[in-house]
N, C-alpha and C positions, 0 to 999 in steps of 0.2 A: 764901459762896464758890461752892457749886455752882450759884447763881441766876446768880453773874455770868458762870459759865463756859459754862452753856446759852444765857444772854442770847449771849453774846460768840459762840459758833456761829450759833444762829439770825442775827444780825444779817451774820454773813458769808456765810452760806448763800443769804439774801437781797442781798445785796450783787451773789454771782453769778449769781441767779436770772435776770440781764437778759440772763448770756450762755449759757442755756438754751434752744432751738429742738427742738421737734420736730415730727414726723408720724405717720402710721401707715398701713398697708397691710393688703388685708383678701387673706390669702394664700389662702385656700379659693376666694376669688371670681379671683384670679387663676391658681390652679392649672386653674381648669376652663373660665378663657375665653383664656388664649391656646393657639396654634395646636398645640403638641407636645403641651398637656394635651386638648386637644378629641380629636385623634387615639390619644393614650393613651388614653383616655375609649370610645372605636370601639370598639378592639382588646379592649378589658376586656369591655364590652357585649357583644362577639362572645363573647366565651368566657364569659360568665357564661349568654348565651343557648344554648348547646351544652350546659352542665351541668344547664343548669334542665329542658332536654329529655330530657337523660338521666337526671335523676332521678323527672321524671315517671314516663317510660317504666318506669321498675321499681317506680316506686308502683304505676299502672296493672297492672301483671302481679301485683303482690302483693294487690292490694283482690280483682281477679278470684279469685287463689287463695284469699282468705281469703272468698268469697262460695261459692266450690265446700266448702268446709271444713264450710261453715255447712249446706247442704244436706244434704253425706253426713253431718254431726255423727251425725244420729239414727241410722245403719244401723253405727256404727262400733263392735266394742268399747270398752272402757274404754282398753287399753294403746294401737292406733293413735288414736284421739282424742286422748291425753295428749302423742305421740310429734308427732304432726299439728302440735298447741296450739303445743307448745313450739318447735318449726320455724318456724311463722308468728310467732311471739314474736320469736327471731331474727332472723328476716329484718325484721323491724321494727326492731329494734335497731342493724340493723348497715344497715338505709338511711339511720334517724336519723345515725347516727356518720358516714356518708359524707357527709350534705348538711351536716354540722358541719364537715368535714373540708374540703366543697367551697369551703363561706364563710372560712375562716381561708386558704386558698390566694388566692382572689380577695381577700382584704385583703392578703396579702402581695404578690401582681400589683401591686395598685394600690401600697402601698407601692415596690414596685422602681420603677416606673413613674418614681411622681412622684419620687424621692427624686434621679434625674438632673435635674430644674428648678430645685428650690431650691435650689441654689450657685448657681447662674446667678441667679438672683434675687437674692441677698446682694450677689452681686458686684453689679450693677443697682445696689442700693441701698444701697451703699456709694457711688457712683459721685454718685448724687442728693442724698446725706447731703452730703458731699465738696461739690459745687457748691451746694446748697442752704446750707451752713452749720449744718446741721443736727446736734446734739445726739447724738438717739437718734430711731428710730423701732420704733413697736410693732407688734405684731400684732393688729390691732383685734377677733378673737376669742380670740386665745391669754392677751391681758396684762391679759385684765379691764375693758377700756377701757370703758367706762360711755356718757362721750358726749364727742364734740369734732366742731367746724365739719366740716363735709363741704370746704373749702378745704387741710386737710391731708392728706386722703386722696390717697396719694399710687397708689393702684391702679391708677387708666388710666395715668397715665405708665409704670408698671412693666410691663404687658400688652403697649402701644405698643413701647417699647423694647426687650424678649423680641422681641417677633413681628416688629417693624426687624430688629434683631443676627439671628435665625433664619435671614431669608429672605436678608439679603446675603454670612453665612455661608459660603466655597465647600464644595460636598462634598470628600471624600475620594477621592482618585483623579482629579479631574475634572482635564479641560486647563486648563493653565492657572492651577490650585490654589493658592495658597500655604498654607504652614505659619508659626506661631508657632515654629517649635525656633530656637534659637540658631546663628546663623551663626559660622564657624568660620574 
């Protein structure tokens, strides 16, 4: 009985396998090549290259102090040597924790960043699925995807039509504007 009841799924399952269609989209490769993610991509850059200077710079002053440290070590008692030590111990500690603090910030930047694209991308590719006829589409690094034709990659079309919708887009404010809100 349960052979004929597995048989009797699998043969439906196949049945509807013919009206299965999918794709896939490779969302990292399109987060960083169309036009808002390239320009997010700037702004991050910028600010990552401002903290990387400023953490330098206090490494820099810390290496020098702990080169001076090294020098006067021999002429110091015991208690300012210890007092010294444990200072520069600290200040090592708490630059670590700052550039740990600096990189969980710039993941969240970048988080905030991108997390305004991918609805717009859904929407996109709901839009594609919809005319395509299409089933499901995956994330060709998120869903494990192994191997499929480069024919379903549905990526430049997604990029393409982000960076179309973007640029005809009107601003806010601008003459001439319209809005989506509902007419009254």
């Amino acid at each position: 009985m349960r052979t004929f009841a597995a048989l009797a799924l699998l043969t439906a399952s196949l049945t509807h396998a013919g009206d299965f269609k999918a794709a896939y989209v490779d969302f990292s490769r399109a987060l960083v090549e169309v036009d808002e993610g390239k320009a997010a991509r700037a702004r991050l850059q910028t600010k990552a290259e401002a903290r990387k200077k400023e953490l330098e710079t206090e490494k820099a002053a810390l290496e020098k102090d702990g080169e001076a440290y090294k020098k006067q070590e021999p002429m110091m008692d015991d208690k300012t040597r210890r007092e010294k030590g444990e200072v520069l111990l600290r200040r090592q500690g708490e630059l670590a924790e700052k550039a740990q603090r600096a990189q969980l910030e710039m993941n969240d930047a970048e988080r905030k960043e991108m997390s305004t694209i991918i609805p717009r991308f859904e929407t996109i590719l709901a839009e594609i699925a919809q005319r395509e006829g299409l089933t499901m589409i995956f994330d060709k690094v998120g869903s494990g995807l192994a191997w499929a034709p480069p024919s379903l990659d549905l990526t430049n079309e997604l990029i393409r039509t982000y960076n179309t919708r973007k640029s005809t887009t009107p601003k806010a404010g601008a003459a001439g504007a319209t809005t989506d809100a509902p007419k009254k």
